[in-house]
N, C-alpha and C positions, 0 to 999 in steps of 0.2 A: 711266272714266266713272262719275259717282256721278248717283244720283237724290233729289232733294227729298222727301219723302212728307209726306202731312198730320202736324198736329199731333197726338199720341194723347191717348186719353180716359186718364182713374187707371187705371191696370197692376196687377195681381198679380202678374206673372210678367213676366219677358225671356230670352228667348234667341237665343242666333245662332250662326248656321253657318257655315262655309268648305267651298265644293266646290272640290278642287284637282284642275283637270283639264289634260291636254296642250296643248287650245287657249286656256283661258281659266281663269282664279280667277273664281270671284264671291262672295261673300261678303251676308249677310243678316242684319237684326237685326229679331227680332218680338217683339209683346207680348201678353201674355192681359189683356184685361180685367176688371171685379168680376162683367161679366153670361158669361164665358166665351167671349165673342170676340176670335176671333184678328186683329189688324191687323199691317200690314207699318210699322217705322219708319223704317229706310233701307236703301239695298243700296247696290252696288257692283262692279262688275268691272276686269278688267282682263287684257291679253295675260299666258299663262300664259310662266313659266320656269322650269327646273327640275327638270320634269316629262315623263315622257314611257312612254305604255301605263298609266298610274297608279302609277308607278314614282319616285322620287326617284332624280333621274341627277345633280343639282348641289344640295346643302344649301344653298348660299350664296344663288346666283337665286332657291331654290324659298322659303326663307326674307324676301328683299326680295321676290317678289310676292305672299305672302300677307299680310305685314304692310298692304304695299300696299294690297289690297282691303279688309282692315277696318276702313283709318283712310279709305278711299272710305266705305265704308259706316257707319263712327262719325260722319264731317261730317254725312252725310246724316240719318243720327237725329238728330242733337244730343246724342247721347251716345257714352261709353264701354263697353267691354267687357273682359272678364278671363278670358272662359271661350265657346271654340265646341265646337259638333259638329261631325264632318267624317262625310264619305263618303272609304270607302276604294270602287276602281272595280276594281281590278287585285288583284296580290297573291294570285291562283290563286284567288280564292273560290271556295269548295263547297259546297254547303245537303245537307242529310240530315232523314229525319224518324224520330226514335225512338220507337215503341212500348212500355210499359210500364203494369205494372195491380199489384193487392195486392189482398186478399180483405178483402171486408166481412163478409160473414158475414151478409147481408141487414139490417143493421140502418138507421138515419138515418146519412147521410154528415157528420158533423161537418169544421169549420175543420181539426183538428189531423189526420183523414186524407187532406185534400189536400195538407198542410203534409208529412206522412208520404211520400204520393206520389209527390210533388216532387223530396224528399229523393233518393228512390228513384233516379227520373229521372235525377238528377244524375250519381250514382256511374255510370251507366249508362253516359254519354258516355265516347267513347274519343278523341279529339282527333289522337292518336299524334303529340305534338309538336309541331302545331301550333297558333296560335291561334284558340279560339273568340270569334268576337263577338257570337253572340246564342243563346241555347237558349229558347226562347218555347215555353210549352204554347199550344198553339192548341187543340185540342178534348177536352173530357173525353168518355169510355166508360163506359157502365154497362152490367155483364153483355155485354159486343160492342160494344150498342147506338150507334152514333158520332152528333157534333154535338151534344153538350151542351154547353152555355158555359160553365154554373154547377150544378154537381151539387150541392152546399149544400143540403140538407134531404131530398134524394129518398134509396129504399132501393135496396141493391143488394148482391148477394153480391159481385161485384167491382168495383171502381173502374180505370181506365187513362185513359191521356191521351195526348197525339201531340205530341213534342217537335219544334220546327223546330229544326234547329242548322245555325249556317252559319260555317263554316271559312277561315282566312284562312292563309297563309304570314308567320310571327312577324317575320323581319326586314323586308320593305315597309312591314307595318304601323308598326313603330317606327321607320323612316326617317319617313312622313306625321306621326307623333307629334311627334318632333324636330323636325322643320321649322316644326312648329307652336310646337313650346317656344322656339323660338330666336325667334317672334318676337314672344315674350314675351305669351302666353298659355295657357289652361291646356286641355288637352282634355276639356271636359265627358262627351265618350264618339265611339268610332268606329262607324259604321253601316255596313252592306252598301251600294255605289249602290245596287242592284236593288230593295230592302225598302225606300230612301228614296223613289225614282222609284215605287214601288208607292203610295205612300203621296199621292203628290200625283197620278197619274194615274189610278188605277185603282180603280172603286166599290167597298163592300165586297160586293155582287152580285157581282160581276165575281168578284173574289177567291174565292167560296163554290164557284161553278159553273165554273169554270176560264176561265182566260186567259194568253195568253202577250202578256211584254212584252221589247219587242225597244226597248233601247239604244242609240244609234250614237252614237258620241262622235268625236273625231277619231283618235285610234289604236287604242280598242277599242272593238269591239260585244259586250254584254251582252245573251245572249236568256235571259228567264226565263219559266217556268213556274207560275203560279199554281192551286190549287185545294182547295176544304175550307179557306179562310182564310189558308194559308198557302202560302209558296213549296218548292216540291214539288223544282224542278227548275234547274240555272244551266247554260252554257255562256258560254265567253269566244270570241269571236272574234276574233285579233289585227291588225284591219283595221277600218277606218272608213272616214269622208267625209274625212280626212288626205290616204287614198289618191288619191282621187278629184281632189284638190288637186294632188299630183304629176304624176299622169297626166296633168294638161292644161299644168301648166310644161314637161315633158317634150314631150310631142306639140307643144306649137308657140314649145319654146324660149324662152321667158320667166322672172322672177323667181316666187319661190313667191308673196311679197305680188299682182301683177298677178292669178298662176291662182287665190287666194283671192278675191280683188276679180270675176274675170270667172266665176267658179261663184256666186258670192251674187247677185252683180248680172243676170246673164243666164243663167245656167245651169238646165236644166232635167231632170226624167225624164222625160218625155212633147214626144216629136218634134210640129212643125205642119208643115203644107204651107209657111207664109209664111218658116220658119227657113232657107230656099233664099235668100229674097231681102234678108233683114236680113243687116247689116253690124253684129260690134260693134267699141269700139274697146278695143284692149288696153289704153293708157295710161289713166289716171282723168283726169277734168276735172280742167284749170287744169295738170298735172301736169308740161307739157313747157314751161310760162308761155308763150312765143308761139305756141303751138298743134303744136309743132312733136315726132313723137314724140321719145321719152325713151328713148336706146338704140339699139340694133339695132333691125330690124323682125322681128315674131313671126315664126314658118313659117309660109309661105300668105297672107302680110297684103297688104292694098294698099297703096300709096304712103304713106297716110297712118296707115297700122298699124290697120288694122281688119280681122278675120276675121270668115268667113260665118257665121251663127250655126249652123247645121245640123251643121257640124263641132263647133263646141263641144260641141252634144249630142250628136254622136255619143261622142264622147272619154268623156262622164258617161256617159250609156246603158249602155258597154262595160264603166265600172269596177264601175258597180251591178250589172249582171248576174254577176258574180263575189261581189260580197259577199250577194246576194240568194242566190246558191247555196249561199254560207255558213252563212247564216241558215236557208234549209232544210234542211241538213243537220245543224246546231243541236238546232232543233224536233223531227224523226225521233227524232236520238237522245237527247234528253229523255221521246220519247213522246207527243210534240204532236204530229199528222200522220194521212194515212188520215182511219177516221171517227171517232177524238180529236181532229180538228184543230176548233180553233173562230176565236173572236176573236182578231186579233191585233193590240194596240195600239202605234203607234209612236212613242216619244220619241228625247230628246237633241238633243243641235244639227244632226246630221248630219240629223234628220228635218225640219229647217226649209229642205230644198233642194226647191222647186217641184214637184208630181208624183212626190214622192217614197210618197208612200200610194198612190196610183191605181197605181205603177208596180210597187210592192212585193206590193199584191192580184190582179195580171194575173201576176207570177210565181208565188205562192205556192199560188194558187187558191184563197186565202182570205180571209173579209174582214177589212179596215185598218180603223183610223182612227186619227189625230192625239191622244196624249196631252199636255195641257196642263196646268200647276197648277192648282187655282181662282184664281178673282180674288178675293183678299182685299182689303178693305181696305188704302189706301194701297201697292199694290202698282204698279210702272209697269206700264203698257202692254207697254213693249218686255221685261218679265221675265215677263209670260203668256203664256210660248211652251214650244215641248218643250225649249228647250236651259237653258229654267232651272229644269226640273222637280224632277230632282236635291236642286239647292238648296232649294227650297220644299218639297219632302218632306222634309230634314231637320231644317226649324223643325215642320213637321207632328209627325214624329214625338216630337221632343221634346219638343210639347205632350201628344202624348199618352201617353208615358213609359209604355211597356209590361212588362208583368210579365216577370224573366227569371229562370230555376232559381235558378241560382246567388246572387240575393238573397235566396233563402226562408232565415228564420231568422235573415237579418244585416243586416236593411235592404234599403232599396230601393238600385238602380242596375240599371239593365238590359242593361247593353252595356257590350264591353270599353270599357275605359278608359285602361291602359297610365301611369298614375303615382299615385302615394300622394297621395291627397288631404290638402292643408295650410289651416291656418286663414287668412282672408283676410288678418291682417294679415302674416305671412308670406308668405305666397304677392305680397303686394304688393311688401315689402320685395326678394324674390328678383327680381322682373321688375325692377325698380328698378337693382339691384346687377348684371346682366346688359342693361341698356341702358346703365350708363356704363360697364363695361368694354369694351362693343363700341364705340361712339362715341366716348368720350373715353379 
């Protein structure tokens, strides 16, 4: 499915994303402005394949449906592309934050002792094998002192600073790479979900004074940890709203597509007294052409294959209440909980299931609320939701291209990247040379 979006004003900048997830690609192309506004030019999705826990299980599928979504989303710009961001979602992510300081000796903090400090920082980092994809200073120190942004001209006997790093497992990431390469595009850099989804959900208020933000994708939930700016804390949970999908093919013997269709359509977390006397019908309009079901009849259905609604919810109630248990247990052990528990903001697609925030806050004893992208310019409608947050946090953050260690002293880039960057016209010639030996 692609979307139209307005026509853009003169650009300085473009870029786009691919979020490759278990249930769905979508794909995003944005642009900066001359006044610094962000507008959306076209997007795109599409059923995910390939893919599964954030995992590349098939190169081939996962390769046709990313290509897929960006030539959804190229129609839809009116233009092309040579180069996204992705989110990696899976892949064991880990965030850590390293501490590190060097003696000023009280004097003015010039450029060249941050550039020092940094340096510092760097060597710091122990990875032990696997790959880093982001080492961000998030706050400088003077003498202890924390929450300085920019220590540039103040004195101080010691400088230190607080490294976010967040840790991925080397070969997932280079399967998401590959499957990117293969269809014939270049990975401008890989992101954490967590730090994209941060980025489109979550204030930087939010971030300063802690928040945790909770994921739900279809095979994994990601509960993260926010505070002091930066991501403190990550757990994976290998269960989503997938589950929740099964669980009702299973309970009333149907196709996955039907229990997908009868969880989005009528599915809810928050029981009513009237869900006793609605009836829904398992098959989709038009589906059986003379009205007549399509198939066996569900478990429990009537003559005409319709179940009670009450049952439906109960089937969802029972899978939530297990992943909600997940998710608390999550939180605990990140150290979100007790009296550190605060806000807890819910994305991803799995949060766009009916009562699923009112249901999640009556568990948690904490308060919910629904994270969303903003509405940008030329943004659809149906992509201001939590399941395409993701996505729009990784044009976010692209725009706003954060400092990371590892470019101090060698240029900017601030996130793994995972290949040698080539001049365009190479890098042309090669996609070129890699689409007609695959096709012809």
């Amino acid at each position: 499915m692609a979307t139209r979006a307005a026509a853009p004003r003169r650009l300085t900048r473009t870029f786009a994303a691919v979020n490759i997830g278990s249930f769905r690609i979508s794909a995003m192309i944005m642009g900066e402005t001359e006044n610094g506004e962000l507008q959306v030019l076209g997007s795109g999705h599409r059923a995910s394949a390939g893919i599964k826990r954030g995992y590349v299980t098939d190169m081939v599928a996962a390769t046709f449906a990313i290509r897929d979504a960006i030539e959804r989303a190229e129609k839809s710009a009116g233009t092309n592309v040579r180069s996204v961001w992705i989110a990696c979602a899976g892949a064991g992510l880990a965030s850590s934050v390293v501490s590190v300081d060097i003696g000023i000796g009280g004097r003015r903090i010039e450029d060249e002792d941050v550039e020092q400090l940094l340096i510092h920082a760097r060597e710091m980092i122990q990875p032990d094998g696997r790959t880093v994809l982001h080492a961000q200073p998030a706050h400088y120190t003077l003498d202890g002192a924390h929450g300085v942004a920019n220590p540039r001209g103040l004195h101080a006997e010691r400088l230190g600073v607080d490294i976010h790093v967040m840790l991925a497992d080397g070969a997932p990431v280079r399967n998401l790479t590959e499957a990117v390469h293969s269809a014939h595009l270049e990975v401008e850099g890989v992101v954490a979900a967590p730090l994209a989804a941060g980025h489109a959900c979550l204030t930087i208020e939010e971030r300063e004074l802690g928040v945790a933000l909770v994921e739900i994708g279809a095979d994994v939930t990601n509960v993260a940890v926010f505070a002091g700016g930066m991501l403190l804390g990550l757990h994976s949970v290998p269960m989503g709203s997938g589950g929740i999908t099964d669980a009702i093919a299973s309970s009333f013997g149907i196709r996955r597509s039907q229990a997908e269709r009868l969880k989005c359509v009528a599915g809810s977390a928050i029981a009513s007294p009237a869900d006793h006397r609605e009836l829904i019908p398992v098959s989709a309009p038009g589906e059986g052409g003379d009205g007549a079901p399509v198939g066996p009849l569900a478990r429990g259905a009537d003559d005409k294959n319709r179940i009670v609604r009450a049952e439906l919810v109960g089937v969802v109630t029972q899978q939530l209440a297990i992943l909600t248990g997940e998710i608390g247990k999550a939180l605990k052990l990140i150290g979100f909980s007790g009296s550190r528990a605060g806000q807890v903001v819910l994305t991803g697609g799995g949060a766009e299931l009916a009562g699923m925030a009112d249901f999640i806050q009556g568990a948690l004893g904490q308060p919910v609320r629904l994270g969303r992208p903003p509405q940008l310019p030329g943004m659809p409608e149906a992509h201001h939701a939590p399941g395409f947050a993701t996505l729009a946090g990784l044009c976010l953050y692209a725009a706003e291209d954060p400092v990371d260690i590892r470019a101090v002293g060698a240029g900017r880039g601030g996130v793994y990247r995972g290949f040698s960057r080539q001049s365009g016209v190479l890098s042309l010639v090669e996609r070129l040379f890699r689409a007609v030996r695959e096709y012809f």
